[in-house]
C-alpha positions as CSV (number, residue, x, y, z in Angstrom):
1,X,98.6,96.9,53.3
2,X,98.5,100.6,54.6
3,X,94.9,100.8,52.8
4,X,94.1,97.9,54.9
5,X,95.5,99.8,58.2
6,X,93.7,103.1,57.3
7,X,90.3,100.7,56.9
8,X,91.0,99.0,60.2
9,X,91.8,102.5,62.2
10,X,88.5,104.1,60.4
11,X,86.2,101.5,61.6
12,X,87.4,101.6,64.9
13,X,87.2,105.3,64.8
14,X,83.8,104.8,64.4
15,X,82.7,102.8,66.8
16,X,82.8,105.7,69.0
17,X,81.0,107.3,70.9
18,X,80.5,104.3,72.8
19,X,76.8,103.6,75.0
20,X,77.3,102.2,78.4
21,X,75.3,98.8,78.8
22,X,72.1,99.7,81.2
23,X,72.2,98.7,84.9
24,X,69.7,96.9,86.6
25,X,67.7,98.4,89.1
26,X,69.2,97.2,92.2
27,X,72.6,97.5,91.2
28,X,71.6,101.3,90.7
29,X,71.1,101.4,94.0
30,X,74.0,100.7,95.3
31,X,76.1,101.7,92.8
32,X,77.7,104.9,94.2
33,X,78.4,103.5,97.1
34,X,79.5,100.5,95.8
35,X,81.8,102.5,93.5
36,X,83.3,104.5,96.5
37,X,83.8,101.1,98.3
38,X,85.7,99.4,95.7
39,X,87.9,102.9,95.4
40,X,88.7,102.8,98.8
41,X,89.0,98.5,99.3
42,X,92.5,97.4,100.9
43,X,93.1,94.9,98.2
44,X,92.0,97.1,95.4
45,X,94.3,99.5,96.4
46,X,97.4,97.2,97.2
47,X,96.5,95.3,93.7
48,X,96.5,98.9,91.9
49,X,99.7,100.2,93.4
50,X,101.3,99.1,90.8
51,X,99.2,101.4,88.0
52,X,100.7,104.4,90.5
53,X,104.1,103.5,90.9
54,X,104.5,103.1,86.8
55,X,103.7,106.8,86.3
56,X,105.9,108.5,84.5
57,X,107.1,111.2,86.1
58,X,105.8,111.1,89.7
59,X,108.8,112.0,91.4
60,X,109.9,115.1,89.6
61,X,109.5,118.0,91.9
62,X,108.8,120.2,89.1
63,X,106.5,119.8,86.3
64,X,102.8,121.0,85.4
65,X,100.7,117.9,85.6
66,X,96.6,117.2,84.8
67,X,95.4,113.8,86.4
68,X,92.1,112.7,84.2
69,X,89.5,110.9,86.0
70,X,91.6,111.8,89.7
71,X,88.6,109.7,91.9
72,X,89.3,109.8,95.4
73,X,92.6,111.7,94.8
74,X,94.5,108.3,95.8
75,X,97.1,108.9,93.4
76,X,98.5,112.0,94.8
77,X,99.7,110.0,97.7
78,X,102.5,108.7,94.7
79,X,103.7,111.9,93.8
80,X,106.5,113.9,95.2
81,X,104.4,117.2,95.5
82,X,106.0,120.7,96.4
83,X,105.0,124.0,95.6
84,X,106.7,124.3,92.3
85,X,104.5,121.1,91.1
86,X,101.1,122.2,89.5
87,X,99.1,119.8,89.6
88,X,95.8,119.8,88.4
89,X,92.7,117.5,88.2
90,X,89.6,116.1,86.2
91,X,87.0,114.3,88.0
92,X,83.6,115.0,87.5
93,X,81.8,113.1,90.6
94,X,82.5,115.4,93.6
95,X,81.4,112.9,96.4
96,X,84.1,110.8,95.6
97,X,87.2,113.1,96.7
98,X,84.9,115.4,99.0
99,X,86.6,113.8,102.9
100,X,89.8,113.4,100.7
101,X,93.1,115.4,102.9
102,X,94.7,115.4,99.6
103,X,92.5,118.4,98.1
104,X,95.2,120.5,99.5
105,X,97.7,119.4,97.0
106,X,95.3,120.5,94.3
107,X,95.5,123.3,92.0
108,X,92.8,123.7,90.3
109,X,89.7,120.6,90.2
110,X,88.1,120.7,86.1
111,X,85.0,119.2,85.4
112,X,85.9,118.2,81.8
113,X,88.8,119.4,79.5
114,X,87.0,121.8,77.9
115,X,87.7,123.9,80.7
116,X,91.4,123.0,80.4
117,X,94.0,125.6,79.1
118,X,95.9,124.5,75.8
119,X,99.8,123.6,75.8
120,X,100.2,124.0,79.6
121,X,101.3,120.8,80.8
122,X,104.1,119.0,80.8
123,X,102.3,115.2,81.2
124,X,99.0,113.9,81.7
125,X,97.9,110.9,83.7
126,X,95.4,108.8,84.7
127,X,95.0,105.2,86.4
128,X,92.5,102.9,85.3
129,X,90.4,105.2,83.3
130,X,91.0,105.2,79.7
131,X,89.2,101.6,80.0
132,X,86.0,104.3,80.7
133,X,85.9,106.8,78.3
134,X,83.2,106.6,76.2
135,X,84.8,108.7,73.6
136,X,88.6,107.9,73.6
137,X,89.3,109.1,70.0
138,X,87.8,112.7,70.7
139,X,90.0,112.5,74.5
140,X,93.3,111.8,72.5
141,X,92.3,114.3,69.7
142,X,91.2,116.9,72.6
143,X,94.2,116.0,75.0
144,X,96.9,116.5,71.9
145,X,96.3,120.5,72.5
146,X,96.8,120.7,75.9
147,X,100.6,119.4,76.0
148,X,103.4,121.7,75.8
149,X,105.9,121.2,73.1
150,X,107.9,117.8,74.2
151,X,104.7,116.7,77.1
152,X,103.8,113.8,77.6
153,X,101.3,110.9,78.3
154,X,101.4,108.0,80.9
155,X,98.6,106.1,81.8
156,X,98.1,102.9,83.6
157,X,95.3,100.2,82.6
158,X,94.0,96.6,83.6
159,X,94.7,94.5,81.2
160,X,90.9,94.2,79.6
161,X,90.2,90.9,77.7
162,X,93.2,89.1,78.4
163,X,93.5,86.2,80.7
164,X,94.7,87.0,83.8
165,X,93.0,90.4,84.2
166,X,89.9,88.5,83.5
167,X,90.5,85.7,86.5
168,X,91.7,88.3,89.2
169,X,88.9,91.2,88.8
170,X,86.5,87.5,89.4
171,X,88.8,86.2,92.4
172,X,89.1,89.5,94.0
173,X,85.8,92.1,93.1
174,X,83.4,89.1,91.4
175,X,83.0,87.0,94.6
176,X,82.5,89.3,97.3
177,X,80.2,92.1,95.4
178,X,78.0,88.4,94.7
179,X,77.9,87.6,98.6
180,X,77.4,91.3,99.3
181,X,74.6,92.0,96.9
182,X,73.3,89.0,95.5
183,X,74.1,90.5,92.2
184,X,76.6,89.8,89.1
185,X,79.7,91.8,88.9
186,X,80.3,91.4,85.7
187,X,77.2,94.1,84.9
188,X,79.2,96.3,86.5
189,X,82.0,95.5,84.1
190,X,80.6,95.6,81.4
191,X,79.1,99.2,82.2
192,X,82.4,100.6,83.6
193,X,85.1,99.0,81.4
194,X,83.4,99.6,77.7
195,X,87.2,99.8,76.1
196,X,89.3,96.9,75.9
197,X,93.3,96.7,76.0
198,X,93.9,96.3,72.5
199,X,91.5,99.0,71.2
200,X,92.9,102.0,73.6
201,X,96.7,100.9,72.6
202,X,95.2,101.0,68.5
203,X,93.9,104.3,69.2
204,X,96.6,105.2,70.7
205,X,98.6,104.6,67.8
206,X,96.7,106.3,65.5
207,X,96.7,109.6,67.6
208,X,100.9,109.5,68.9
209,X,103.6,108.9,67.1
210,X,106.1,107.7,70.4
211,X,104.7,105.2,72.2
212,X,106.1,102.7,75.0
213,X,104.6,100.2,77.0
214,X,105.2,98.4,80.4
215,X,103.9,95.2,81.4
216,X,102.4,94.6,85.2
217,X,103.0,91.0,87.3
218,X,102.8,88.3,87.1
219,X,105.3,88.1,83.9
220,X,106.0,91.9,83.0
221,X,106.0,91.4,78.9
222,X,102.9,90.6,76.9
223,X,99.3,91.7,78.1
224,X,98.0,87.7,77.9
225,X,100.2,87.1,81.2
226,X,99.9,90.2,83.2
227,X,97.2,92.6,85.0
228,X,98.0,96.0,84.2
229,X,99.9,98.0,81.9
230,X,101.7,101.4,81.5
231,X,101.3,103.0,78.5
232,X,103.6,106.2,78.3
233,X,103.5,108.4,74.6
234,X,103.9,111.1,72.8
235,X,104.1,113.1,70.0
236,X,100.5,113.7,68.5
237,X,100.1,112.5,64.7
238,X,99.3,115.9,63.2
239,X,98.4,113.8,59.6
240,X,96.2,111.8,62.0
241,X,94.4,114.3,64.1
242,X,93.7,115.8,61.0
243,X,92.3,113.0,59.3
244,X,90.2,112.1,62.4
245,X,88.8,115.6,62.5
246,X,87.8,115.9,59.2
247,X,86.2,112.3,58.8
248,X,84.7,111.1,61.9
249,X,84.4,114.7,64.5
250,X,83.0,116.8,61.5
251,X,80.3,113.6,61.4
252,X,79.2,113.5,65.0
């Protein structure tokens, strides 16, 4: 049985890297705007405020924080932020937080966590991003170093390849981007969103030895009958990390 796990976790291991799927030309476009629009759309952000308020940690007044993948810095509106909170951020594409008023709050802005100090922070956090990384095995190996002694992890998702995420995304992005654009959503999907629920909660796993998981509406306990998640761990897998830097990192 545990040769069968270690099997299981190896292959998944190695499908990683992942490639995005290709756009097509129009949607390329449009797509940064489009991107920017969804970010900032009333319902997206009433739907998501759920993936904010389950952070972990959000209204301590005093803790050393690193937000991965911050966007439009939306989330900082959910934190109780005072000058004894660092709180720093990763995001890559500038334009998207560049009219943001919550720069100010900002400590330092990273371009990737290779630029990121090791055991300095208390927790990291993202919404709705692990679904997007196209290496999440090397981000949980890489992320493992940058907690302090007894951090943390909390990170919200959508509920990828389960039912009801499925259904809302359609009913609420699917129908309007198709009146909008004349094009198919579900491109975009399947570009953006290249990890699925059950494979960033296996990696997960493999990579943290605590881990604890909260369920979004409309039912709040299994992933088939709700639309987001919070997963919250800790705890690297030293055995693990090893393992995963010896067999697939040294190999890449």
């Amino acid at each position: 049985m545990k040769k069968e796990i270690k099997n299981k976790n190896f292959d998944l291991l190695k499908k990683f890297p992942k490639k995005r799927p290709p756009l097509n030309k129009k949607i390329r476009k449009i797509f940064n705007a489009e991107y920017k629009r969804n970010r900032a759309n009333f319902l997206s952000q009433l739907s998501e405020s759920w993936l904010h308020y389950s952070i972990k940690g959000r209204k301590k007044s005093s803790n050393k924080t690193l937000e991965i993948g911050a966007g439009s810095l939306n989330h900082i509106s959910y934190e109780k932020l005072k000058n004894n909170k660092i709180y720093d951020v990763i995001e890559p594409k500038k334009f998207l937080y560049k009219a943001s008023s919550n720069k100010k709050y900002v400590n330092k802005f990273y371009q990737n966590l290779h630029q990121v100090s090791k055991n300095y922070y208390d927790r990291i956090i993202s919404c709705a991003v692990l679904e997007h990384i196209e290496d999440l095995p090397k981000f949980l190996f890489l992320t493992s170093s940058k907690l302090k002694k007894g951090g943390y992890h909390s990170h919200s998702i959508p509920c990828e390849g389960y039912p009801v995420w499925n259904i809302i995304w359609f009913l609420m992005s699917g129908i309007s981007f198709k009146i909008r654009t004349g094009q198919n959503f579900s491109e975009v999907q399947k570009h953006e969103h290249i990890n699925n629920f059950d494979e960033i909660l296996s990696l997960i796993n493999f990579f943290y030895k605590k881990v604890e998981i909260k369920y979004s509406y409309p039912f709040f306990f299994t992933p088939y009958l709700s639309f987001y998640a919070n997963i919250n761990f800790s705890q690297p897998n030293k055995k693990n990390i090893q393992f995963y830097k010896n067999k697939i990192l040294k190999n890449t």
